[in-house]
C-alpha positions as CSV (number, residue, x, y, z in Angstrom):
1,X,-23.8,58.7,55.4
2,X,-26.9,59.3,54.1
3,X,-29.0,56.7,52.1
4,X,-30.5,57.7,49.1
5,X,-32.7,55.4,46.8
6,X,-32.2,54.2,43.3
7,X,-35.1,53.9,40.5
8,X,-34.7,50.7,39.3
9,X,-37.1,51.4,36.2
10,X,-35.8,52.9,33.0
11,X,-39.0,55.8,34.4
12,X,-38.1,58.8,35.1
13,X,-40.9,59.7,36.5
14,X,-44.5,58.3,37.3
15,X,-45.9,59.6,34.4
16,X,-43.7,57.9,31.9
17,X,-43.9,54.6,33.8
18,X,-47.7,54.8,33.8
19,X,-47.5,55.5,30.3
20,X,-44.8,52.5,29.9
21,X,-47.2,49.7,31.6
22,X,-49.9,50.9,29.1
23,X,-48.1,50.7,25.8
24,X,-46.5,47.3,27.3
25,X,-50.3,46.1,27.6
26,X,-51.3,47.2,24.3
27,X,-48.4,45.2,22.8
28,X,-49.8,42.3,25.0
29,X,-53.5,42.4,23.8
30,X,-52.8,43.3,20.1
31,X,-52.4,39.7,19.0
32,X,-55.2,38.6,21.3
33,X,-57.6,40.7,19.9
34,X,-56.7,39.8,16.5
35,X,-56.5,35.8,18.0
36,X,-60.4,36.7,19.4
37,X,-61.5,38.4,16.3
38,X,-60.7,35.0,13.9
39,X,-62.4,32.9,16.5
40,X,-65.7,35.3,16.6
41,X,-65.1,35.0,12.1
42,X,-65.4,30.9,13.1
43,X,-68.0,31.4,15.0
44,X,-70.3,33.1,12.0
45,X,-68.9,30.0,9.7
46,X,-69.9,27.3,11.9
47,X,-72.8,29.2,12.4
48,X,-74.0,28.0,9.5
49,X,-77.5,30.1,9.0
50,X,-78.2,28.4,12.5
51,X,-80.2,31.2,14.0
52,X,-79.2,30.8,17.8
53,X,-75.6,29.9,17.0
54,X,-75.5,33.5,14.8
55,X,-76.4,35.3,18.2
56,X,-73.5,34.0,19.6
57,X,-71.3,34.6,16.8
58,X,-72.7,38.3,17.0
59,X,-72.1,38.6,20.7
60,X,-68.7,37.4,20.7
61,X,-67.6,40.1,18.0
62,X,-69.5,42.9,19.5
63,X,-67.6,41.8,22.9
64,X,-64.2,41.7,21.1
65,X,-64.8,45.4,19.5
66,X,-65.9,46.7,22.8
67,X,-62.5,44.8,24.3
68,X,-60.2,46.8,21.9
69,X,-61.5,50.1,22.1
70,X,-61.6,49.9,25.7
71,X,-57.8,49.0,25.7
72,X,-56.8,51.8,22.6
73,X,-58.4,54.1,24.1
74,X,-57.3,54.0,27.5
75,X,-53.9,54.1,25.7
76,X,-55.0,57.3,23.8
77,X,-56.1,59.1,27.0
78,X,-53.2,58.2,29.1
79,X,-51.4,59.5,26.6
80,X,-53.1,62.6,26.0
81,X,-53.4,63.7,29.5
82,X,-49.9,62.8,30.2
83,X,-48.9,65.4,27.1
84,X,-51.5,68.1,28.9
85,X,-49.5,67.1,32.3
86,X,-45.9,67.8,30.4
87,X,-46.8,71.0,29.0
88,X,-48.8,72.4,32.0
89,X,-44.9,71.4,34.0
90,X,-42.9,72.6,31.3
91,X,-40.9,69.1,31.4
């Protein structure tokens, strides 16, 4: 009798489960970058013209930009290259 193993994923393959994981953590940080971008807008209203406490504000929503393009666009180039990787297979 030979043993065989079973995928327990709804993945195919490695691909598709890489691309998976990254769309599940897109979903994940979505409404925490929109939760970071109103605390960065409170930040520049209790700010209040206060030169130091602006700086801060700024940083924070500088920080939260850099946050979502790092996370949208790993999502965009996983899923490009996995597209390139389909067609180069012919899967």
């Amino acid at each position: 009798m030979a043993q065989t193993l079973q995928n327990p994923t709804q993945f195919p393959t490695i691909q598709r489960f890489i691309e998976g994981v990254l769309k599940a953590v897109v979903y994940i940080a979505m409404p925490i970058i929109a939760l970071f971008m109103v605390y960065a807008g409170f930040l520049f209203v209790k700010a209040r013209g206060n030169s130091g406490e602006l700086e801060n504000a700024k940083k924070n929503f500088v920080y939260v930009i850099i946050g979502a393009i790092l996370i949208l666009g790993a999502w965009v180039f996983a899923t490009l290259i996995g597209g390139t990787v389909s067609q180069l297979v012919g899967s």
